[in-house]
Biopython code that builds the backbone (N, CA, C, O; Angstrom):
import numpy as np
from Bio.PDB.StructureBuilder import StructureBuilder

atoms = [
    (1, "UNK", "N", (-5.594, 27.455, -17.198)),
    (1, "UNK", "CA", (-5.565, 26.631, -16.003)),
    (1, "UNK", "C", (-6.504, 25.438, -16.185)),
    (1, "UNK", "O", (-7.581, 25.691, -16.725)),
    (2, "UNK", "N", (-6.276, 24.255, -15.840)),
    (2, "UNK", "CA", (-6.479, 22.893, -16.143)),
    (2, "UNK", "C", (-7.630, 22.904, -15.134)),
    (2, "UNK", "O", (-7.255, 23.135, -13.984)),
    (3, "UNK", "N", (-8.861, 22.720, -15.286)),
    (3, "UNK", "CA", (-10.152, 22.681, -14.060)),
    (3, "UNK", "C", (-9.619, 20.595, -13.799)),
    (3, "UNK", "O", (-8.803, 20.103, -14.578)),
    (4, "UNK", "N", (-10.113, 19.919, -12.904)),
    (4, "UNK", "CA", (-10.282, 18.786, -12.666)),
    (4, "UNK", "C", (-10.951, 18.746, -11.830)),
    (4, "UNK", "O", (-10.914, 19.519, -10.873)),
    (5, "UNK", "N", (-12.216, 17.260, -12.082)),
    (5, "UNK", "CA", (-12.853, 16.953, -10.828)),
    (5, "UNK", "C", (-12.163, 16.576, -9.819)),
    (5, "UNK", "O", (-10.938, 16.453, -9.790)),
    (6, "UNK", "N", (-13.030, 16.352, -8.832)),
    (6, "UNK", "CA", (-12.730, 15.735, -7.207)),
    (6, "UNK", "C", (-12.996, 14.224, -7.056)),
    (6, "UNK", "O", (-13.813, 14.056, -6.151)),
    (7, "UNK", "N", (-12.744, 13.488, -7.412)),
    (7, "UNK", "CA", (-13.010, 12.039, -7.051)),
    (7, "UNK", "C", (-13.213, 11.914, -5.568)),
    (7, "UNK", "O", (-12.523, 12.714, -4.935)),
    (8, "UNK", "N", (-14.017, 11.082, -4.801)),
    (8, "UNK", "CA", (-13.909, 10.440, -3.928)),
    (8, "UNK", "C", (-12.776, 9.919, -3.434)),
    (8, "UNK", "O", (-12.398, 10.211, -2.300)),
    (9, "UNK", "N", (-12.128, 9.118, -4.197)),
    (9, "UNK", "CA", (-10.813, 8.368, -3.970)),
    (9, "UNK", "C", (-9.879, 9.285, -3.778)),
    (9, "UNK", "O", (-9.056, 9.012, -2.904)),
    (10, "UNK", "N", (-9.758, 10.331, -4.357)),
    (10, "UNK", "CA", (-9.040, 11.632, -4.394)),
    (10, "UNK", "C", (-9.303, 12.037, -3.054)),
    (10, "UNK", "O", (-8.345, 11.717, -2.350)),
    (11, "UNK", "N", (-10.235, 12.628, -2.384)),
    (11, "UNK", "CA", (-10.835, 13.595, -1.557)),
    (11, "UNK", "C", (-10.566, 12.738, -0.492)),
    (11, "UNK", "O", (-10.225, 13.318, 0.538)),
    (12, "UNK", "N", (-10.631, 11.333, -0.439)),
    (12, "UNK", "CA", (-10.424, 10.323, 0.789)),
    (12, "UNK", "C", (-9.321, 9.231, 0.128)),
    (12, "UNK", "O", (-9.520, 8.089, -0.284)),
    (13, "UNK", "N", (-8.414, 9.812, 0.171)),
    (13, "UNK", "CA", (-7.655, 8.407, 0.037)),
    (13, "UNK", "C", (-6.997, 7.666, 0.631)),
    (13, "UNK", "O", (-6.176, 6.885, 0.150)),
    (14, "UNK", "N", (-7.421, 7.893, 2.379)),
    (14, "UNK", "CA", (-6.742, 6.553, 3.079)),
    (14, "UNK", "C", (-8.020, 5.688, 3.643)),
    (14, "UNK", "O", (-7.961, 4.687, 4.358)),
    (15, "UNK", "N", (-9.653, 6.601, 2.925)),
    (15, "UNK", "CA", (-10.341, 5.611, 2.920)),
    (15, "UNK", "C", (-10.894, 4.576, 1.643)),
    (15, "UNK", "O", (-12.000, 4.060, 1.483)),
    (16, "UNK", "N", (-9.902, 4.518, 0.985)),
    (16, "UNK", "CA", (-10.048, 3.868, -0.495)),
    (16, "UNK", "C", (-10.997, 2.529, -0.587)),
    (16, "UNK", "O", (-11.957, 2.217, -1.291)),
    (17, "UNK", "N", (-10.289, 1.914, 0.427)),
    (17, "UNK", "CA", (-10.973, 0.288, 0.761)),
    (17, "UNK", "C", (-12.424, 0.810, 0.821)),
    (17, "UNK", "O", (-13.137, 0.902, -0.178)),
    (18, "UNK", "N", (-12.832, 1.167, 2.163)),
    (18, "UNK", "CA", (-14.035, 1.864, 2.775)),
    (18, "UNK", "C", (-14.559, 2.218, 1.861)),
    (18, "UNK", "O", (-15.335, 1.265, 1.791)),
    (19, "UNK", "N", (-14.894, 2.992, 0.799)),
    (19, "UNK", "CA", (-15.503, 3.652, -0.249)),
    (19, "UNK", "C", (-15.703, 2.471, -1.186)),
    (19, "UNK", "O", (-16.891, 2.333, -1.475)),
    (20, "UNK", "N", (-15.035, 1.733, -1.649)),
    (20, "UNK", "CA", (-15.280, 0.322, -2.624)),
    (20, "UNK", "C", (-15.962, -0.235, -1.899)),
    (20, "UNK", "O", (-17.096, -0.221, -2.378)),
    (21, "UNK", "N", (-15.931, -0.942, -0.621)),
    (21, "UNK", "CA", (-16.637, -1.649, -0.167)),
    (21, "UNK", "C", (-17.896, -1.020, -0.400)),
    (21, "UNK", "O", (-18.650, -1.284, -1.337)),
    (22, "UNK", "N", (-18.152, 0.106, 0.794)),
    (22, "UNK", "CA", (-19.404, 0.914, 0.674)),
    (22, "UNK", "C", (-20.397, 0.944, -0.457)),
    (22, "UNK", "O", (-21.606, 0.765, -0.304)),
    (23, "UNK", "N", (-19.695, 1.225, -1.805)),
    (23, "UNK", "CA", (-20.058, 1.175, -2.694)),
    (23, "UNK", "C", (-20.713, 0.124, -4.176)),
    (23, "UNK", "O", (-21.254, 0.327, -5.263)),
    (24, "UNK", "N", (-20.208, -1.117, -3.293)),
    (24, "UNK", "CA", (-20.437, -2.431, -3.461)),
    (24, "UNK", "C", (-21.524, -2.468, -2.728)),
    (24, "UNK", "O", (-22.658, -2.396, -3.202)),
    (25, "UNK", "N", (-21.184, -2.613, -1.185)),
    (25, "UNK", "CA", (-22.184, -3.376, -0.721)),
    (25, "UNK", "C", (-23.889, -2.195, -0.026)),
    (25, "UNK", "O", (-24.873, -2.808, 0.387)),
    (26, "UNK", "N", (-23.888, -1.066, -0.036)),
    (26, "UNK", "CA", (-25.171, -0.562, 0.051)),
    (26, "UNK", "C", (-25.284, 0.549, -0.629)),
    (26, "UNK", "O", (-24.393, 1.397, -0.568)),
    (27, "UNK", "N", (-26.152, 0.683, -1.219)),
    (27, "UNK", "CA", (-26.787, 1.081, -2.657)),
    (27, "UNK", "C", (-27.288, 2.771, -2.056)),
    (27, "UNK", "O", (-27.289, 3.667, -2.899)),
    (28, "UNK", "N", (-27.626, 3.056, -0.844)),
    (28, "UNK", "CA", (-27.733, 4.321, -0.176)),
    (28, "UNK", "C", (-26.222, 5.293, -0.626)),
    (28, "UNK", "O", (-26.227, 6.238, -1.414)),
    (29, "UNK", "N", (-25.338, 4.903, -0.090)),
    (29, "UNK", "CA", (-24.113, 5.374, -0.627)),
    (29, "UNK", "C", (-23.712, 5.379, -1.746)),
    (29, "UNK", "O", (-22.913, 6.253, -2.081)),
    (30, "UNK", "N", (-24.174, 4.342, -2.715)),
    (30, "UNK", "CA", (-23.323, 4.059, -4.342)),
    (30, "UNK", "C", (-24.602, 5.427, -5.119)),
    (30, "UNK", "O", (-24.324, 6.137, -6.085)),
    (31, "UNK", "N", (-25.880, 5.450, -4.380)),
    (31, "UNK", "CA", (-26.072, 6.547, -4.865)),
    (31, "UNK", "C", (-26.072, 8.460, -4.558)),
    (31, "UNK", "O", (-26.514, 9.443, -5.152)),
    (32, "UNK", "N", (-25.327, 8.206, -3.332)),
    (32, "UNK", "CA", (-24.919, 9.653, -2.790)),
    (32, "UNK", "C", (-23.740, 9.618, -4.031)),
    (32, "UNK", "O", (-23.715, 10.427, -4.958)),
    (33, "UNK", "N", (-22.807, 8.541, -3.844)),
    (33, "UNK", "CA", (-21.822, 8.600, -4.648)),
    (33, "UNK", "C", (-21.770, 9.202, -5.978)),
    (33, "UNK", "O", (-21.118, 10.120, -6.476)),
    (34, "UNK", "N", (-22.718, 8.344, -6.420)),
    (34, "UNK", "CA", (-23.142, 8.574, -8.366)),
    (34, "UNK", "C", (-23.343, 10.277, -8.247)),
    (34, "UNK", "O", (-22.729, 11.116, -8.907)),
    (35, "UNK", "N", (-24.383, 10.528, -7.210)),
    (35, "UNK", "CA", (-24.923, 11.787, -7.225)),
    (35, "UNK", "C", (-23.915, 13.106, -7.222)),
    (35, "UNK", "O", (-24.018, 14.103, -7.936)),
    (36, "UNK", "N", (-23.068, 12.869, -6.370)),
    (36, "UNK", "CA", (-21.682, 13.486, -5.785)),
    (36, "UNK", "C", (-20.774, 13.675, -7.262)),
    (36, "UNK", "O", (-20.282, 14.645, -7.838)),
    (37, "UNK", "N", (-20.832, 12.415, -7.492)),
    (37, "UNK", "CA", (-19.511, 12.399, -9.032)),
    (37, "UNK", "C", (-20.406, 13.022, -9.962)),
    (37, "UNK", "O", (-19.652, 13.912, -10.356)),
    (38, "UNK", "N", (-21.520, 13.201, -10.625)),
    (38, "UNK", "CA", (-22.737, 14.030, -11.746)),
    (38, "UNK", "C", (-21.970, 15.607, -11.301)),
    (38, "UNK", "O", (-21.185, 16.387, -11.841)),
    (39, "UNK", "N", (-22.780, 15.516, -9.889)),
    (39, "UNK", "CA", (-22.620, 17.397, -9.138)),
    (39, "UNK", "C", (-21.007, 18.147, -9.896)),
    (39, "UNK", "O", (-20.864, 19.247, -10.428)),
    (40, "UNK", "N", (-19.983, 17.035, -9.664)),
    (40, "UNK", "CA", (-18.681, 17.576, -9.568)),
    (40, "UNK", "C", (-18.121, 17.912, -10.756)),
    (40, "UNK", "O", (-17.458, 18.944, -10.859)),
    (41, "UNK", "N", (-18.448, 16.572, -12.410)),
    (41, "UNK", "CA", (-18.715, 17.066, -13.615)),
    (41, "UNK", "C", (-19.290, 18.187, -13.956)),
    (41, "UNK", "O", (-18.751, 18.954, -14.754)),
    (42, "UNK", "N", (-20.424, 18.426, -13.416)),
    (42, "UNK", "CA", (-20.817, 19.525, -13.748)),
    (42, "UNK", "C", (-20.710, 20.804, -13.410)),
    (42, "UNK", "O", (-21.019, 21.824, -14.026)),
    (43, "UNK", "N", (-20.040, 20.567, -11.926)),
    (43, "UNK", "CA", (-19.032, 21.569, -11.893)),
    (43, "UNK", "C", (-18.099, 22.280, -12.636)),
    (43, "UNK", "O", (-18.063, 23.420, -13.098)),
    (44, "UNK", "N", (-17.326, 21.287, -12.636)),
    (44, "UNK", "CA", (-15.582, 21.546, -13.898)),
    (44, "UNK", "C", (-15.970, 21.821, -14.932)),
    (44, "UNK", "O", (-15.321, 22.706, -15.489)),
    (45, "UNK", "N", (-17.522, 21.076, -15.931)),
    (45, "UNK", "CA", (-17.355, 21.601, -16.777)),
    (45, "UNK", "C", (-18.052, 23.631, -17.306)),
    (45, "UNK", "O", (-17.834, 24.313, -18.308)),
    (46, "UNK", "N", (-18.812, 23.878, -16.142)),
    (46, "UNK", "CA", (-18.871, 25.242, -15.814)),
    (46, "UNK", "C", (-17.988, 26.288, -15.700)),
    (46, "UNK", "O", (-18.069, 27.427, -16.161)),
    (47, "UNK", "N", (-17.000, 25.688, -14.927)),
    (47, "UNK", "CA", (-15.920, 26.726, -15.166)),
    (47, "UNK", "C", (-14.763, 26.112, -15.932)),
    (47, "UNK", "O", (-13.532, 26.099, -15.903)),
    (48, "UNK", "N", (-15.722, 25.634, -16.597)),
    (48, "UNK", "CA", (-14.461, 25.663, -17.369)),
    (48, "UNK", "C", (-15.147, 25.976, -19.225)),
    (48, "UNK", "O", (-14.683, 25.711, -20.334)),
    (49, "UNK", "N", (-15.984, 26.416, -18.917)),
    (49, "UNK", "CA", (-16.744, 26.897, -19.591)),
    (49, "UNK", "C", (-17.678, 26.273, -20.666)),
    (49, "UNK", "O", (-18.378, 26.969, -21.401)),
    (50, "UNK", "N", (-17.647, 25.076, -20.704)),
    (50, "UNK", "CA", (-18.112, 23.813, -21.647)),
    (50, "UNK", "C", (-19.906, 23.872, -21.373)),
    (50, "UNK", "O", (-20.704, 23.360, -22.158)),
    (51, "UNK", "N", (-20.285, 24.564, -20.166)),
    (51, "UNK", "CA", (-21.681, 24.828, -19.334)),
    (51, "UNK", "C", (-22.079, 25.908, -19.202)),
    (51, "UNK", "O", (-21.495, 26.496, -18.292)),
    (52, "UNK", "N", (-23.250, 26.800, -19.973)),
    (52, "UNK", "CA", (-23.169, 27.871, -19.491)),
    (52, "UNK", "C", (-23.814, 28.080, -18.607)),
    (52, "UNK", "O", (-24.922, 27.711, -18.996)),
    (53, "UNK", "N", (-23.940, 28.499, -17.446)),
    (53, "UNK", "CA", (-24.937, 28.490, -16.052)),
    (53, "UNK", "C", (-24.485, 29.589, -15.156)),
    (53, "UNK", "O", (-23.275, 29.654, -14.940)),
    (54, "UNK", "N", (-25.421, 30.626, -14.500)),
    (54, "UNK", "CA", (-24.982, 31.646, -13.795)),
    (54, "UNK", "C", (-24.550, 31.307, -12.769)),
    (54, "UNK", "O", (-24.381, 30.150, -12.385)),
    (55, "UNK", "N", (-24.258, 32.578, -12.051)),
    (55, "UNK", "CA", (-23.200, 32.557, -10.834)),
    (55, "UNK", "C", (-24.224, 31.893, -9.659)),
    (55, "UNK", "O", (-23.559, 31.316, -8.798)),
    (56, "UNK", "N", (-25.507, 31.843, -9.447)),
    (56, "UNK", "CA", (-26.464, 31.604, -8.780)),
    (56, "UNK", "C", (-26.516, 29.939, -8.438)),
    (56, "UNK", "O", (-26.486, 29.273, -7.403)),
    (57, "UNK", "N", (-26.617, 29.618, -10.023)),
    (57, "UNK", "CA", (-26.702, 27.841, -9.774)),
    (57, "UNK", "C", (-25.692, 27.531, -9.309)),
    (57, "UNK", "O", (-25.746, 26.900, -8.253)),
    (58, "UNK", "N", (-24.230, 27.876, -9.959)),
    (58, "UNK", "CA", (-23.195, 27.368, -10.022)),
    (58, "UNK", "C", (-22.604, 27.387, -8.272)),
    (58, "UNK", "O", (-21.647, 26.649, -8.042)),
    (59, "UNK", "N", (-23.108, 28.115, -7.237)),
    (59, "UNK", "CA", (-22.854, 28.301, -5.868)),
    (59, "UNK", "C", (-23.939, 27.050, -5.490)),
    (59, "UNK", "O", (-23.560, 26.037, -4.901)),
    (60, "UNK", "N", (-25.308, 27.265, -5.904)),
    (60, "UNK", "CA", (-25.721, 26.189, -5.214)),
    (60, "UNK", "C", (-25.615, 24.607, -5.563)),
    (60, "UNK", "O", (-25.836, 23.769, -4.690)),
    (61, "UNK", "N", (-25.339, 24.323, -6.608)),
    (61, "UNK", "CA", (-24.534, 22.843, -6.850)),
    (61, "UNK", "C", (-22.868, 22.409, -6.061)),
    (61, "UNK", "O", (-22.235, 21.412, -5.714)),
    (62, "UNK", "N", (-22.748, 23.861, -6.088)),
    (62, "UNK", "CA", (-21.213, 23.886, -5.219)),
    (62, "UNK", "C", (-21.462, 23.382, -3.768)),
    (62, "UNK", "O", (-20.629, 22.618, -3.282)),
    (63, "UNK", "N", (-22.503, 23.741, -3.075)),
    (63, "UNK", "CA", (-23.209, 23.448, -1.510)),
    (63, "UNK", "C", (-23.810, 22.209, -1.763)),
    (63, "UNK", "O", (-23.836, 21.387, -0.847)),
    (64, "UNK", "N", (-24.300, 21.933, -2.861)),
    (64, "UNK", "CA", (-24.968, 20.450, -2.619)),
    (64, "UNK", "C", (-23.873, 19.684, -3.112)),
    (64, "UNK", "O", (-24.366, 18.559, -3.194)),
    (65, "UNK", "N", (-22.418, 19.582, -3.578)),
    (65, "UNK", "CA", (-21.602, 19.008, -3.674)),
    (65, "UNK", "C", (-21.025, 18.998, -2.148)),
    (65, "UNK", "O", (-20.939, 17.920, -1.560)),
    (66, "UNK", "N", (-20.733, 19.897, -1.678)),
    (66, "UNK", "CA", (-20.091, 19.792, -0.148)),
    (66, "UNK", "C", (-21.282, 19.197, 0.930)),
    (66, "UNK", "O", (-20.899, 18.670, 1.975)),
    (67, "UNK", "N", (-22.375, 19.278, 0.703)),
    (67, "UNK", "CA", (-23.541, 18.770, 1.270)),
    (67, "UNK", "C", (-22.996, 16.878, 1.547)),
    (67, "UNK", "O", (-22.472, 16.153, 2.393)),
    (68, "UNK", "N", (-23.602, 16.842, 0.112)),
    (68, "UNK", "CA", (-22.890, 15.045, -0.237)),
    (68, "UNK", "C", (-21.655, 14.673, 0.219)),
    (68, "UNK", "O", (-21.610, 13.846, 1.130)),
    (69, "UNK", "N", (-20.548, 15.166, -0.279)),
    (69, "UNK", "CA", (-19.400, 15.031, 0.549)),
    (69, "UNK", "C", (-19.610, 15.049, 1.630)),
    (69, "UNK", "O", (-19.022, 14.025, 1.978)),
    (70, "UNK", "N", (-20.231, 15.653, 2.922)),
    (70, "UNK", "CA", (-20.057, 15.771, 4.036)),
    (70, "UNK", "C", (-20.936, 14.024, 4.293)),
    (70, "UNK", "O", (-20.536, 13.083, 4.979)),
    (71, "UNK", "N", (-21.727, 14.088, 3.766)),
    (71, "UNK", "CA", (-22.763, 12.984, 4.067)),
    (71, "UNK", "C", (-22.246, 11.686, 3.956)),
    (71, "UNK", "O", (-22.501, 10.765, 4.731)),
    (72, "UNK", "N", (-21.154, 11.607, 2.495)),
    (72, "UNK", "CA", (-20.428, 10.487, 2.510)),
    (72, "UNK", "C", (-18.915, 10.224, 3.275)),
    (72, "UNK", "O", (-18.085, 9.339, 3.070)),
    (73, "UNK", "N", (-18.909, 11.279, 4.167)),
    (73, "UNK", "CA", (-17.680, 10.896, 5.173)),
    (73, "UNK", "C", (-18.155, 10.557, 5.909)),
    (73, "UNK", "O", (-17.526, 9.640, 6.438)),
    (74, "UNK", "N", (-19.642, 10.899, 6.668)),
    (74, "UNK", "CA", (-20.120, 10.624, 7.979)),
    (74, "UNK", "C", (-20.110, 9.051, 7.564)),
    (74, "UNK", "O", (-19.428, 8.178, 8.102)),
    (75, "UNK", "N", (-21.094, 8.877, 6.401)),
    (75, "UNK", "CA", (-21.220, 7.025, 6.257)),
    (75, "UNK", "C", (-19.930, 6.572, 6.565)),
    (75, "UNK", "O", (-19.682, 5.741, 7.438)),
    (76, "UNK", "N", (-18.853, 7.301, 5.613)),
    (76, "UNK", "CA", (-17.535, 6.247, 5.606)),
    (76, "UNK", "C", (-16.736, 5.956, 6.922)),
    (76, "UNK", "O", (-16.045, 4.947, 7.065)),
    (77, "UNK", "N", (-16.926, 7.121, 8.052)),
    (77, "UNK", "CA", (-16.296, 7.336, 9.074)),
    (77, "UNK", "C", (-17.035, 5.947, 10.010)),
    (77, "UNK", "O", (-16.369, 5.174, 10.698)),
    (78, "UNK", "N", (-18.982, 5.857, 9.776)),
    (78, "UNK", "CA", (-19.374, 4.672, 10.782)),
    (78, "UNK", "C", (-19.737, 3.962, 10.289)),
    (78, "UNK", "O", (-20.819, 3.491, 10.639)),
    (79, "UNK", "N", (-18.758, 3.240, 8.699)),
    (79, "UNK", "CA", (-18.663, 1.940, 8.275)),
    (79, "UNK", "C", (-18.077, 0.938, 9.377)),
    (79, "UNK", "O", (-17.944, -0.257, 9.116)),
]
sb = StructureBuilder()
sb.init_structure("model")
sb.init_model(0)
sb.init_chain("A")
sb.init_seg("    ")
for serial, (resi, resn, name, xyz) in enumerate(atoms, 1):
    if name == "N":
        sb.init_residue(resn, " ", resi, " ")
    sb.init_atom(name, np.array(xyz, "f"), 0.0, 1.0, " ", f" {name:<3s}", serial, name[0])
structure = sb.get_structure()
């Protein structure tokens, strides 16, 4: 089974514009962003076995990925 990350653009894509802009223009978001896209690599490549890391980390990078995500909808929602 094929693991793949989650893009942003993926996860929001009828806010595509919103997220470029965002990401252009304030640097608070371009680095939730950066932070968000690292978390999610390093996700996929865990299970997918390229990472070896226990079941322990691998839940809590999973929460601080949904953490960020949540954080970058609130921005994108009161762009």
């Amino acid at each position: 089974m094929q693991l793949t990350t989650h893009p942003l653009i993926e996860e929001f894509p009828e806010y595509k514009d919103q997220i470029h802009t965002l990401k252009m223009d304030n640097s608070h978001f371009r680095r939730l962003a950066h932070e968000y896209e690292g978390i999610d690599k390093s996700i996929v490549r865990a299970e997918q076995g390229l990472e070896i890391v226990n079941d322990d980390y691998l839940s809590e990078i999973k929460k601080e990925r949904l953490h960020l995500k949540d954080l970058i909808f609130k921005m994108i929602k009161n762009q």
